[in-house]
C-alpha positions in Angstrom: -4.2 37.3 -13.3 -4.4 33.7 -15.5 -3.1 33.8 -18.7 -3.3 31.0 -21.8 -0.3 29.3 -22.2 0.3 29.0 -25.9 3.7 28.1 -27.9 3.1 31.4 -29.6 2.9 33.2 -25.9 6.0 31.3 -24.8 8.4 31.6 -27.8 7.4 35.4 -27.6 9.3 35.3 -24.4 12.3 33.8 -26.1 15.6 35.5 -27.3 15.3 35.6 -30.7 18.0 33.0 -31.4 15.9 30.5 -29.0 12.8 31.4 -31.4 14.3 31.0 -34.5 16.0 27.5 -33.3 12.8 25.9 -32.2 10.6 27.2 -35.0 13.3 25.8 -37.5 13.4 22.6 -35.6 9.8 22.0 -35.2 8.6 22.6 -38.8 8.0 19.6 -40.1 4.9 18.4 -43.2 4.6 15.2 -41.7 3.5 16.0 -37.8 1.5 18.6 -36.0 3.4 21.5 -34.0 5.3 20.2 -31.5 5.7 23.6 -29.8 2.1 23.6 -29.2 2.0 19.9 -28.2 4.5 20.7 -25.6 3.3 23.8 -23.8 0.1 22.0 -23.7 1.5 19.5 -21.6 3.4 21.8 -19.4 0.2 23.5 -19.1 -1.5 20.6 -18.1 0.7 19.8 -15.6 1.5 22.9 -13.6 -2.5 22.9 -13.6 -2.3 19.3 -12.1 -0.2 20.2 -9.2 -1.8 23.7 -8.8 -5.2 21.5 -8.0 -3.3 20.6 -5.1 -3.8 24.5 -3.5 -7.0 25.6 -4.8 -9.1 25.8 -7.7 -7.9 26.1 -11.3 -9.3 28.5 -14.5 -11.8 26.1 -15.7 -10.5 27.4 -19.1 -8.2 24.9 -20.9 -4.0 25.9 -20.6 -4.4 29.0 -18.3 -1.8 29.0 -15.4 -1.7 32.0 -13.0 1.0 34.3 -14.5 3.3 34.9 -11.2 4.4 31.0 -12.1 4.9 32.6 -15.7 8.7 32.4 -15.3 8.9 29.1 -13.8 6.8 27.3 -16.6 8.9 29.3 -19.4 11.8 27.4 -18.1 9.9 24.2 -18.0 9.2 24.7 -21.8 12.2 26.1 -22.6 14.1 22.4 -20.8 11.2 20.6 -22.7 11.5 21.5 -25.9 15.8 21.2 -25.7 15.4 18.1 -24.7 13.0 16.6 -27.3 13.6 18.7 -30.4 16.5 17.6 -32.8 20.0 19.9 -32.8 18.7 22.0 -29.1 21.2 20.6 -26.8 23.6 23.6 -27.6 21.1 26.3 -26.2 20.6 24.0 -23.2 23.6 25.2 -21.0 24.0 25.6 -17.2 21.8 28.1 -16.6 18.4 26.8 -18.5 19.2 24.1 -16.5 19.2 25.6 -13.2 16.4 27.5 -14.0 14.5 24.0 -14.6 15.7 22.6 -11.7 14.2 26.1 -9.7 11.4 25.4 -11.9 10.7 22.3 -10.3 11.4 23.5 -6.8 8.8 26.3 -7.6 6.2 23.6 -8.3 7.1 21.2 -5.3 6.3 24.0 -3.3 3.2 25.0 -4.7 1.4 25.0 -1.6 3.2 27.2 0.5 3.0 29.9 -2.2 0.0 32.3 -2.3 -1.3 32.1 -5.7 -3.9 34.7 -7.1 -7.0 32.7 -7.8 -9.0 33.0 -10.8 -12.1 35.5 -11.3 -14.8 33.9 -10.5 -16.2 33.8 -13.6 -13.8 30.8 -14.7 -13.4 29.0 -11.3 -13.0 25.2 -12.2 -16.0 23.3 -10.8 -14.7 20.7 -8.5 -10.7 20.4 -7.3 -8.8 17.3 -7.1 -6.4 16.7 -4.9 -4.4 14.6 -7.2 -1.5 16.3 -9.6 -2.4 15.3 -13.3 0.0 12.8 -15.1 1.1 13.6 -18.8 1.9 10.0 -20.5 3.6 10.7 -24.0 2.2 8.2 -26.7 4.3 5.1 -27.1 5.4 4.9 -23.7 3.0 2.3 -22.4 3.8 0.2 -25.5 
């Protein structure tokens, strides 16, 4: 089954210290949720290199929950990584669970992943990954 990957799905899978720390971390007046911003993009990318097997829910941040695990970690590495005052919850483990994480997606295609009802099949597939750029990066 696909599923929509939203901060608010993620963080539910958190221990409730995780939650706590990256809700406390990400409020901020001045920019948008960064929690949301960043699942998005994990989204978006899994869905990239999962173009590279078959087709893809057409609907936007749905991932095939089997890789549910796999893309927690991504998030979970993201938002350590970018969010102010995370490093501490990033220890040895989140990192090898990235790192399986990104094993997992290299090896996408010799996975069998459940594809999604035909109702929300994505039109055409490409055979290229998608590519996040974060603003500012280019210049």
């Amino acid at each position: 089954m696909w599923m929509e990957l939203t901060s608010g799905m993620l963080l539910s899978k958190l221990a409730e210290a995780e939650h706590e720390a990256l809700r406390s971390a990400a409020v901020s007046v001045a920019q948008g949720d960064p929690l949301d911003e960043i699942a998005g993009q994990v989204a978006s990318e899994w869905r990239g290199w999962l173009r590279n097997v078959g087709p893809v829910d057409r609907r936007a941040n749905f991932i095939p929950d089997e890789l549910l695990v796999h893309v927690l970690a991504d998030f979970r590495y993201r938002a350590y990584t970018r969010l102010p005052g995370m490093g501490g919850l990033l220890d040895e483990l989140r990192v090898r669970e990235w790192e399986r994480a990104n094993h997992v997606r290299e090896k996408l295609s010799e996975m069998s992943i459940l594809p999604p009802e035909e109702d929300y099949l994505e039109a055409s597939v490409s055979a290229t990954p998608g590519i996040i750029v974060e603003p500012g990066i280019l210049g």
